[in-house]
C-alpha positions in Angstrom: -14.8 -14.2 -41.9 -17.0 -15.4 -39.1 -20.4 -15.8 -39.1 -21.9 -13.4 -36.8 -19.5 -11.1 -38.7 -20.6 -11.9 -42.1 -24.2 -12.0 -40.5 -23.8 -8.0 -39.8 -22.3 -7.0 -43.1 -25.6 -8.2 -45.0 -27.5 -6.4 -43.0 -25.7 -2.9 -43.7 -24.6 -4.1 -47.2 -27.6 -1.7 -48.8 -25.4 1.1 -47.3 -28.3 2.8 -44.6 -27.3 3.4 -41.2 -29.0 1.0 -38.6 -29.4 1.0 -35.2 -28.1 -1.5 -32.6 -31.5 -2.8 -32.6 -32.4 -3.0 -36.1 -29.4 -5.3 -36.6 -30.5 -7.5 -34.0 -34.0 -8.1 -35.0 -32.5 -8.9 -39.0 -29.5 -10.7 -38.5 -31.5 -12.9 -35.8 -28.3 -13.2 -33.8 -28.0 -12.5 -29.8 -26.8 -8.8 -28.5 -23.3 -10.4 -27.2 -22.8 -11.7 -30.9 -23.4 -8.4 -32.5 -21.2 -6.2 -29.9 -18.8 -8.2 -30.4 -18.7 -8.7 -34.1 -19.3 -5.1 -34.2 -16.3 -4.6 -32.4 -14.3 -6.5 -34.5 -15.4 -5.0 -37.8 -14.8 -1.5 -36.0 -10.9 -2.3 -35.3 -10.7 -3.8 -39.2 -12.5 -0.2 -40.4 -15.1 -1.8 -41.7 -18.0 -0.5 -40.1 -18.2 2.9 -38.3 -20.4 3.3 -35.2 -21.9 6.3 -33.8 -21.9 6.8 -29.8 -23.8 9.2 -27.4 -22.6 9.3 -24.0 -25.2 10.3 -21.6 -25.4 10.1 -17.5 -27.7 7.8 -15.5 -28.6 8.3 -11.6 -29.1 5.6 -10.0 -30.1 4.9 -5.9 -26.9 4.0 -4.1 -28.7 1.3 -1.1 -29.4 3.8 1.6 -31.2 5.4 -1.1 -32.9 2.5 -1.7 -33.8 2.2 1.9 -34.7 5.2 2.2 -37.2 4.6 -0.6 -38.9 2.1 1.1 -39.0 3.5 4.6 -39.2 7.3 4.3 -36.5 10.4 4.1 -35.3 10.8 8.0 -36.6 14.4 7.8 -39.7 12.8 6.2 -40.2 10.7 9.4 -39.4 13.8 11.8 -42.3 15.7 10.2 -44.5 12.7 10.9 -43.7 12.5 14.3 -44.2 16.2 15.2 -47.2 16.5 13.3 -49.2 16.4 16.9 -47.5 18.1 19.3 -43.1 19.4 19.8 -40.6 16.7 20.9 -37.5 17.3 23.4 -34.1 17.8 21.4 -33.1 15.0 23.7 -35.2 12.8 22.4 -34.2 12.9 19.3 -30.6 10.8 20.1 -30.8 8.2 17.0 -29.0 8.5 13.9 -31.9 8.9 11.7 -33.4 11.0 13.9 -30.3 12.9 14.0 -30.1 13.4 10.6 -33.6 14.1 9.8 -33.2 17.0 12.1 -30.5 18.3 10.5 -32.0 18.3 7.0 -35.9 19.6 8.2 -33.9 22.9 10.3 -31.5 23.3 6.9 -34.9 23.2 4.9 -36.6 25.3 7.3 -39.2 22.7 8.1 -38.8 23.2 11.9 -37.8 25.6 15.0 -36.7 24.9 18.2 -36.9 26.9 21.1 -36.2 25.9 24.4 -35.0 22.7 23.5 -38.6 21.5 22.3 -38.5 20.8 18.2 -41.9 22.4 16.5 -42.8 22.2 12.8 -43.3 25.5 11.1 -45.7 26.4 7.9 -43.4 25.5 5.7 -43.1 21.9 7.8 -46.7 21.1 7.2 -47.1 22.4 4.0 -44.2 19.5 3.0 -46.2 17.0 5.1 -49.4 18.1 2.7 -47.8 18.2 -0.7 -44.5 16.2 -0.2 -41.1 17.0 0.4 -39.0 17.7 -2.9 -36.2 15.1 -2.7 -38.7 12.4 -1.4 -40.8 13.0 -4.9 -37.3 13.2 -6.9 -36.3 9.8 -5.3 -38.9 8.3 -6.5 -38.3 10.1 -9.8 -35.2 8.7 -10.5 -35.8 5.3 -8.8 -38.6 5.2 -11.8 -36.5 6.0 -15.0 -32.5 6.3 -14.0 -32.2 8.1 -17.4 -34.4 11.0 -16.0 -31.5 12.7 -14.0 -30.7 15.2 -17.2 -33.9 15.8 -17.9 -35.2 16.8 -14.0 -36.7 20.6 -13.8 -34.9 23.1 -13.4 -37.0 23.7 -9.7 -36.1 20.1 -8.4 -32.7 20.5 -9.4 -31.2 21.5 -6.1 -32.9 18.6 -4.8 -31.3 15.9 -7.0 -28.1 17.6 -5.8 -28.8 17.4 -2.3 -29.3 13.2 -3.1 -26.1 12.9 -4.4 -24.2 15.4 -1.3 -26.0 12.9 0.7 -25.4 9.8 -1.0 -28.5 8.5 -2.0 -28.0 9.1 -5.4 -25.0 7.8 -7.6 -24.3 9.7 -10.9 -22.6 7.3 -13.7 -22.0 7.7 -17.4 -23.5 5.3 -20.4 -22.5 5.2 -23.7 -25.0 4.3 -26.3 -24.8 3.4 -29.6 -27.2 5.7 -32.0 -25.8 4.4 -35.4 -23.4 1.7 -37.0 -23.0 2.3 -40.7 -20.6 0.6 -43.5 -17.2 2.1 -44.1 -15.5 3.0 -48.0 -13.1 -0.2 -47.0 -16.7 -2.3 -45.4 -18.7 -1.5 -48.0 -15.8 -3.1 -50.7 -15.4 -6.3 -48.3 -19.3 -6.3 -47.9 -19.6 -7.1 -51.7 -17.1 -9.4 -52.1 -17.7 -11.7 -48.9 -18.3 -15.1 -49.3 -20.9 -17.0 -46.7 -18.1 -19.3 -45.7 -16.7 -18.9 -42.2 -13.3 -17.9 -41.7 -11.7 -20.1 -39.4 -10.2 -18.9 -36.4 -7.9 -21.2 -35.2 -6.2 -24.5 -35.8 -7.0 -27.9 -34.8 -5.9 -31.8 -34.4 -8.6 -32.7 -36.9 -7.9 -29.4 -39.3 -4.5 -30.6 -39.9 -4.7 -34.5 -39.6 -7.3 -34.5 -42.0 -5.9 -31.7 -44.5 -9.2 -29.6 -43.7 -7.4 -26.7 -44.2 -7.1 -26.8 -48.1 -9.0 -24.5 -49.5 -10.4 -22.3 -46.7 -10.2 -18.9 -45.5 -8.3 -18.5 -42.0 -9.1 -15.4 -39.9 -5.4 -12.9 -40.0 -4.2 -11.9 -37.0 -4.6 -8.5 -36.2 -1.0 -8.2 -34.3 -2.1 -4.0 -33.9 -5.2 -5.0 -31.8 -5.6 -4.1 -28.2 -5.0 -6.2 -25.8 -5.0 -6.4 -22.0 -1.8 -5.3 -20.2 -0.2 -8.4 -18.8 1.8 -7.8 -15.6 5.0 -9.6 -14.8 5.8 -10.4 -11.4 8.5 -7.9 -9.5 10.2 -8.4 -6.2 9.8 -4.9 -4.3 13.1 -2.9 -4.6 13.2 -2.8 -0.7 13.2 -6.9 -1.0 15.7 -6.9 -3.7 18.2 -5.2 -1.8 17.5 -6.5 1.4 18.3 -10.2 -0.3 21.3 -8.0 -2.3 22.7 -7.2 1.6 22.0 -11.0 2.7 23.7 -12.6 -0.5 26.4 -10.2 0.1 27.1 -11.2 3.9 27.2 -15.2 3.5 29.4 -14.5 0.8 31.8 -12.8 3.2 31.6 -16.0 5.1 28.7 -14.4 7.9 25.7 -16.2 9.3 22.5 -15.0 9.4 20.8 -15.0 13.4 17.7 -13.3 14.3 16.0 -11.9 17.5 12.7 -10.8 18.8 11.1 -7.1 18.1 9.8 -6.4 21.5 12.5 -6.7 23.9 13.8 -5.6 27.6 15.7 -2.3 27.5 18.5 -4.2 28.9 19.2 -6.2 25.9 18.6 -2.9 23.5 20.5 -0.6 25.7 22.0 -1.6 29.5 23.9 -4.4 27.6 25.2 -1.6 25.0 26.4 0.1 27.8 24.0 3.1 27.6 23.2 5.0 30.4 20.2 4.7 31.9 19.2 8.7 31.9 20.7 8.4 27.9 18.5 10.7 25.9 18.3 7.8 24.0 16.3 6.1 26.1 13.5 8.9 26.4 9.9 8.7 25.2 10.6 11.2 22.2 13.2 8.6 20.7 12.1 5.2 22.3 8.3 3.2 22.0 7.8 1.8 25.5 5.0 -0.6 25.3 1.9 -0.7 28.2 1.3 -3.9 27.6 3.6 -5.9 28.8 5.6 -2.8 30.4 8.1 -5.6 32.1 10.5 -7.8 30.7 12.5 -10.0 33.2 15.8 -11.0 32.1 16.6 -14.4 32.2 20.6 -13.9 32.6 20.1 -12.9 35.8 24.2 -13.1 36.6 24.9 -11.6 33.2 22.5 -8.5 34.2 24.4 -8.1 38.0 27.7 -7.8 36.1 26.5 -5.3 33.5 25.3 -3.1 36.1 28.0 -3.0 38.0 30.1 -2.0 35.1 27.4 1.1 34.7 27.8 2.6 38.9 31.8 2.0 38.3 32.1 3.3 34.8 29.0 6.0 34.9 29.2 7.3 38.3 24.9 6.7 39.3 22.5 5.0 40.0 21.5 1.6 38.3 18.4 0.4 38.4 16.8 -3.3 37.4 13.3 -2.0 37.1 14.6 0.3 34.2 16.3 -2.2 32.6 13.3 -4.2 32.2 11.3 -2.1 30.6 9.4 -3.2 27.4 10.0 -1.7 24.3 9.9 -1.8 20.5 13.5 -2.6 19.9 14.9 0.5 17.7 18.2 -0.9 16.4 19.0 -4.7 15.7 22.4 -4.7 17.4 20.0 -6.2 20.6 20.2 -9.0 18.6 23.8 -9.2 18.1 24.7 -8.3 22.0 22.0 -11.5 22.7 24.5 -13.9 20.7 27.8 -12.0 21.8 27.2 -12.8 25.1 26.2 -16.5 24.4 29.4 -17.3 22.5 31.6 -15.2 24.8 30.0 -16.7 27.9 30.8 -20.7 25.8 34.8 -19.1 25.6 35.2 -18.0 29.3 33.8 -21.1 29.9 36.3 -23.0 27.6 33.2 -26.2 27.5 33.1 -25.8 23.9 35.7 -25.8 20.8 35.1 -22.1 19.4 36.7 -21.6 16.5 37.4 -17.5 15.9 36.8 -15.6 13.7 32.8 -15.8 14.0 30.7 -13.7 11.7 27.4 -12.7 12.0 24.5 -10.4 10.5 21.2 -10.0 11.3 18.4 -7.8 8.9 15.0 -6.9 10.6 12.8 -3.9 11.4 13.6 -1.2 13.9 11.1 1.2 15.4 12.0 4.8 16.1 10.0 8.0 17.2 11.3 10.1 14.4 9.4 12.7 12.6 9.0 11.7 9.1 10.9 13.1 5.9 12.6 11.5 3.2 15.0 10.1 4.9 13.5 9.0 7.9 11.0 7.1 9.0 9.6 5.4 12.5 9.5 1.8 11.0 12.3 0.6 8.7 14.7 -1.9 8.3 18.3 -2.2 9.9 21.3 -4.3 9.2 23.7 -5.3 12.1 26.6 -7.3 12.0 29.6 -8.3 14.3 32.8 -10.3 14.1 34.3 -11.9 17.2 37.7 -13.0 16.8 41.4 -12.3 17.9 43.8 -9.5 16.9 40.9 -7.4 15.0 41.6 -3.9 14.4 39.7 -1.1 12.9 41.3 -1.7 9.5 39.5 -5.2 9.6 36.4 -3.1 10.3 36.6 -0.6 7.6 38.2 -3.3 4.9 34.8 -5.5 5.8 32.1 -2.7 5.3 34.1 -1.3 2.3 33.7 -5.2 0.9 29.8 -4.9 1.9 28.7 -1.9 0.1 30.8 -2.9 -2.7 28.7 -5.5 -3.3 25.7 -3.2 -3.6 27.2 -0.8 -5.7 27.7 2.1 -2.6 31.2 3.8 -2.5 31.5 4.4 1.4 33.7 6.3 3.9 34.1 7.1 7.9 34.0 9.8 10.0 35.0 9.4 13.8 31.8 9.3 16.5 31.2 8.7 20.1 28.8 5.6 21.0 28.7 4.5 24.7 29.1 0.6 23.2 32.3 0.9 20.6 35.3 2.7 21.3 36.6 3.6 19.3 33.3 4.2 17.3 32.5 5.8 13.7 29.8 6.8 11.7 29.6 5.6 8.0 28.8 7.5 5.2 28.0 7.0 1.7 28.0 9.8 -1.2 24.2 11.0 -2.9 24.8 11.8 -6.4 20.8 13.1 -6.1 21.8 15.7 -3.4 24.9 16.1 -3.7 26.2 15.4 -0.2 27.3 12.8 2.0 24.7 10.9 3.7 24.9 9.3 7.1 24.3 5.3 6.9 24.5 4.3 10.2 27.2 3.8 13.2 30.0 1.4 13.6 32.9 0.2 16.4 35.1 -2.3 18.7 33.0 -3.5 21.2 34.2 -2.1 24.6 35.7 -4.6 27.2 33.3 -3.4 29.9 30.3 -5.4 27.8 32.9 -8.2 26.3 33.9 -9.0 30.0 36.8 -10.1 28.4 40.7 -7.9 27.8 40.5 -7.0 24.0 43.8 -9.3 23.8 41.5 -12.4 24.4 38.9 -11.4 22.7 38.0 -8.8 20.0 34.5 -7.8 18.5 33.9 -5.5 15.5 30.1 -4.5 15.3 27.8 -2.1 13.0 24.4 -1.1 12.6 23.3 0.3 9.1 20.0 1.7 7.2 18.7 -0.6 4.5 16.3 2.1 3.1 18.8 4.6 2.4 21.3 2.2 0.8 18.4 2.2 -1.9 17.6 6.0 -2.0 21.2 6.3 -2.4 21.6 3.3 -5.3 18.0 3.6 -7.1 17.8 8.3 -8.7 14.1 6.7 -9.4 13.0 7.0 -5.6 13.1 10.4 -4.2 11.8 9.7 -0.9 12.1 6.3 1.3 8.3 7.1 2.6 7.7 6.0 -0.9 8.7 2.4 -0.7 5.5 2.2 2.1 3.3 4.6 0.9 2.8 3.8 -3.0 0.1 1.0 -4.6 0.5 -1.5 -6.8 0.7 0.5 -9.7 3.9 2.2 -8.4 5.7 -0.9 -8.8 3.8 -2.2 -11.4 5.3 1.0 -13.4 8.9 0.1 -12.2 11.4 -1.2 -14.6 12.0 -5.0 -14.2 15.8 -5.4 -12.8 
């Protein structure tokens, strides 16, 4: 047993309850030793201990500056104590609030915009205002908040409404006392030290023959450890990444603010799409313009809109700044680089190339579970010969495959594909089919290229609801953004 240990015992050994104190002073060890060889005996049942909780006030530090400089209202009766000030004067904070506390306490009037202390003003000023005299109350002996009158009660409420005042609870020892099972061990303990641990020189030099070694107390509490845990939105976003390269794609990536002619003109949208309108879209102030380096590439594409769409087409439109809300701008950016390097016939290109892209989107979509305005998208494209829509369907059925997520397709109109779908993917939670995102063949009139040249397969897909579909645990994709620490913390270790 240890010393400090042992060193408590014989003081309680004549079986009288002691206080925390009275153990100090006879067992002529420091307070840290005793707590925590008290706590020790107390998880062996050795010793029992006696606790009183009780609450202490303390002055948060405005109350302490308030202490040292006067109550605001305090200061407000001072100054009106000669004549009435303007309302307009009174434009600081603490004058601000000094004048609302002296009108709730009925210290002053005002009439016509002129502030005037009242009788019951100057009878403060003469005797002291209440929560000025409680302040200093507390500030004096912290203990004193249970025992403050009944009369100055409301006062010591109004510190802490205000701030000045923090409440916080102690716990005290009153009494530590032998157990039935400390009184037994208390008899029959030796003075020698129990050691606690062993060491080179213990063992090397066979000091461990014939002493006492402190058990292990394998039942004792100890501090929750932690291990570390990739965020499930991570996990399956480097799931949907392992996935890809295994299909034989390459990962490219593209910038979040872009020009709406690489996020829509290039995608063949309209220019007076819905899409495009402030209600779905973030347009940015600052830049609002984005020129377009592919100046010849941009002629071309709106031609293709007057002769396909029948209007106007306009280059100030199409490079307006915006938060990109879909990641296929990134794929149309290296589309048009690789088909530009085949019409050009410079460069070997070997076909079928596969890419994918993951990155945040930004949309202006009224929250719910399902949806947010900042979340993550995965786009991918094949460009290649001879590629049908069964090549399209047998690669995304591959994809979510790997993630566990039994999809299917519905047909769907986008300006870009034709033809287009929509994917779906089953929720066992709700028990319907949930939409995933939108898929296609590339239409010639972006390609530039007949689709017996050249062929391009493209999607764009939710990453957040591929998890709210995978993980029953997560009833709401806000929650991947919204929870602490302790959320995942809490989370089962996958």
């Amino acid at each position: 047993m240890h010393r400090y240990e042992l060193a408590v015992l014989n003081v309680l050994k004549d079986g009288k309850s002691s206080s925390l104190e009275g153990i100090l002073k006879k067992s002529g060890i420091g307070r840290d030793e005793v707590l925590w060889a008290l706590e020790n005996l107390s998880a062996r049942k050795l010793v029992s201990i006696e606790r009183r909780q009780s609450t202490v006030a303390e002055l948060t530090e405005e109350g302490s500056r308030y202490l040292r400089e006067g109550l605001p209202e305090e200061l407000l009766l001072r100054s009106l104590k000669k004549s009435g000030v303007s309302v307009s004067e009174l434009s600081g904070v603490s004058e601000r609030i000094g004048l609302q506390w002296s009108k709730r306490n009925g210290f002053i009037a005002i009439s016509d915009g002129i502030v005037g202390i009242t009788s019951k003003g100057k009878e403060a000023l003469k005797s002291g205002i209440t929560e000025a005299m409680v302040l200093h109350e507390i500030a004096e002996n912290p203990g004193r908040y249970v025992s403050i009158s009944e009369r100055n009660r409301e006062a010591a409420d109004n510190l802490i409404h205000r701030k000045l005042v923090s409440l916080s609870s102690k716990s005290e020892i009153t009494g530590i006392s032998l157990t039935a099972r400390g009184r037994e061990e208390a008899v029959h303990a030796s003075g020698d030290e129990w050691v606690e641990s062993l060491s080179k020189g213990i063992i090397s030099g066979k000091g461990w023959e014939g002493v006492r070694f402190k058990p292990y107390d394998v039942g004792s509490p100890v501090e929750r450890e932690y291990p570390a845990i990739r965020h499930p939105l991570r996990r399956i976003i480097d799931e949907i990444k392992t996935a890809y390269v295994g299909m034989g794609f390459s990962e490219i990536s593209g910038p979040i603010v872009e020009p709406s002619f690489w996020v829509f003109d290039s995608l063949f949208v309209p220019q007076d799409h819905p899409a495009r309108e402030m209600q779905d879209t973030f347009y940015l102030s600052s830049p609002e313009r984005l020129s377009v380096k592919e100046r010849e590439y941009m002629k071309q594409i709106g031609k293709a809109h007057r002769d396909s769409w029948k209007g106007e087409w306009e280059e100030d439109i199409a490079e307006q700044a915006l938060l990109r809300p879909h990641m296929t701008s990134v794929s149309s950016r290296f589309m048009h680089s690789i088909i530009e390097q085949i019409k050009s016939g410079k460069a070997e290109i070997q076909l079928p190339i596969k890419l994918f892209t993951v990155g945040r989107v930004f949309r202006n979509e009224n929250l719910d579970y399902k949806h947010l305005a900042d979340f993550y998208q995965t786009d991918g494209i094949i460009i290649g010969k001879d590629l049908t829509v069964a090549n399209l369907f047998s690669t995304l059925a591959e994809l979510y495959a790997h993630i566990g997520i039994k999809i299917k397709f519905k047909p769907a109109y986008f300006p870009f594909v034709e033809p287009g779908v929509e994917v779906f993917a089953y929720s066992e939670r709700a028990k319907e089919w949930l939409e995933i995102g939108g898929a296609g063949m590339i239409r010639s009139e972006i390609t530039g290229m007949p689709r017996k040249r050249v062929n391009v397969l493209a999607w764009g897909l939710g990453v957040e609801r591929d998890l709210l579909l995978r993980d029953q645990t997560i009833n709401s994709i806000t929650e991947l953004y919204g929870k602490g620490i302790g959320w995942l913390r809490q989370r089962q270790v996958v």
